[in-house]
C-alpha positions in Angstrom: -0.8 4.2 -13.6 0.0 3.5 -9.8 -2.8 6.0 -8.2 -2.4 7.5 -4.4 -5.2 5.9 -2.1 -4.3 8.1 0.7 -1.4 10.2 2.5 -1.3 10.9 6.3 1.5 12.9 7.8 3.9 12.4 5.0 3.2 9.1 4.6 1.9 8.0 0.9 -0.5 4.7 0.4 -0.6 3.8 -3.3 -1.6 0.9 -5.7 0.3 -0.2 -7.8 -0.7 -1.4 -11.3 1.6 -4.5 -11.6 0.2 -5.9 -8.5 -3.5 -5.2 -9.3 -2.7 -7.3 -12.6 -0.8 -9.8 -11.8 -1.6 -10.5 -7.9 -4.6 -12.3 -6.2 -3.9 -10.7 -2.7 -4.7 -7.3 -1.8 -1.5 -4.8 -1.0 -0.5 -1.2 -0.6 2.8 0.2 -0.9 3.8 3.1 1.5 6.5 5.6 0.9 7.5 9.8 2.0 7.9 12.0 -0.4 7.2 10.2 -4.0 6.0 7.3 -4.6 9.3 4.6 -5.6 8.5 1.7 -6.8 11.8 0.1 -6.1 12.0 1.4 -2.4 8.7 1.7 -0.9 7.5 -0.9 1.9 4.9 -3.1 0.4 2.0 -4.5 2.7 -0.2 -7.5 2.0 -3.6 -6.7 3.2 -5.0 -9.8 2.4 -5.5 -12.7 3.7 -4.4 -10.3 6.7 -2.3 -7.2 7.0 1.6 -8.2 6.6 5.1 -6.3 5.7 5.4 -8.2 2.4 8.7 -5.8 2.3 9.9 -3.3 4.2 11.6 -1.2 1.6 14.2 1.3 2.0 12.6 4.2 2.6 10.6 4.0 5.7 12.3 3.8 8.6 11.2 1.3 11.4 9.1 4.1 13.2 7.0 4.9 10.4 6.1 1.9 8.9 5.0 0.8 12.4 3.0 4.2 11.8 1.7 3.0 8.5 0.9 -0.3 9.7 -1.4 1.7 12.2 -3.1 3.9 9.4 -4.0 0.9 7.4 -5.1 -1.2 10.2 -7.4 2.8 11.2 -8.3 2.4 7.2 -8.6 -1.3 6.1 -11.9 -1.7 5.3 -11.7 1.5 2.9 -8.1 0.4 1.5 -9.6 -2.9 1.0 -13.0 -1.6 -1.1 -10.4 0.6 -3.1 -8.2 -1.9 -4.1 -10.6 -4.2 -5.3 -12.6 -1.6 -7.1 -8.5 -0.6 -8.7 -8.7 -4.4 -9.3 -11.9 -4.3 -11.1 -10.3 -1.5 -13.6 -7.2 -3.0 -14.1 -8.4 -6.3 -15.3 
């Protein structure tokens, strides 16, 4: 299960369970619409916030806008993820 951390004007933020798993560093994925694995922009929050990819479904606009929400809501994305961690393990 890949669970939504938070959505902001059409924007989705989402874990996803392969990463908590089998990843050390922190990461969101951001999307519109659904959440795509296979398309969705992937950011590295740890060791600090980085496009890890920029997927196919954001256009350049909006994942500078999603880079702005996460920086607005690190410390919360950060505290989630390691609590999804936590879960996951």
């Amino acid at each position: 299960m890949s669970p939504k951390v938070l959505e902001e004007r059409g924007l989705i933020f989402w874990f996803h369970s392969y990463d908590a798993l089998h990843e050390d560093r922190a990461s969101v994925h951001v999307g519109k619409g659904s959440q795509d694995d296979y398309n969705d922009a992937k950011i590295w929050l740890e060791p600090e916030i980085e496009v890890a990819r920029p997927g196919r479904t954001l256009r350049e606009h909006e994942l500078k806008r999603a880079l702005k929400v996460i920086q607005q809501n690190y410390d919360y994305l950060l505290e989630e993820w390691h609590g999804y961690k936590g879960r996951a393990d």
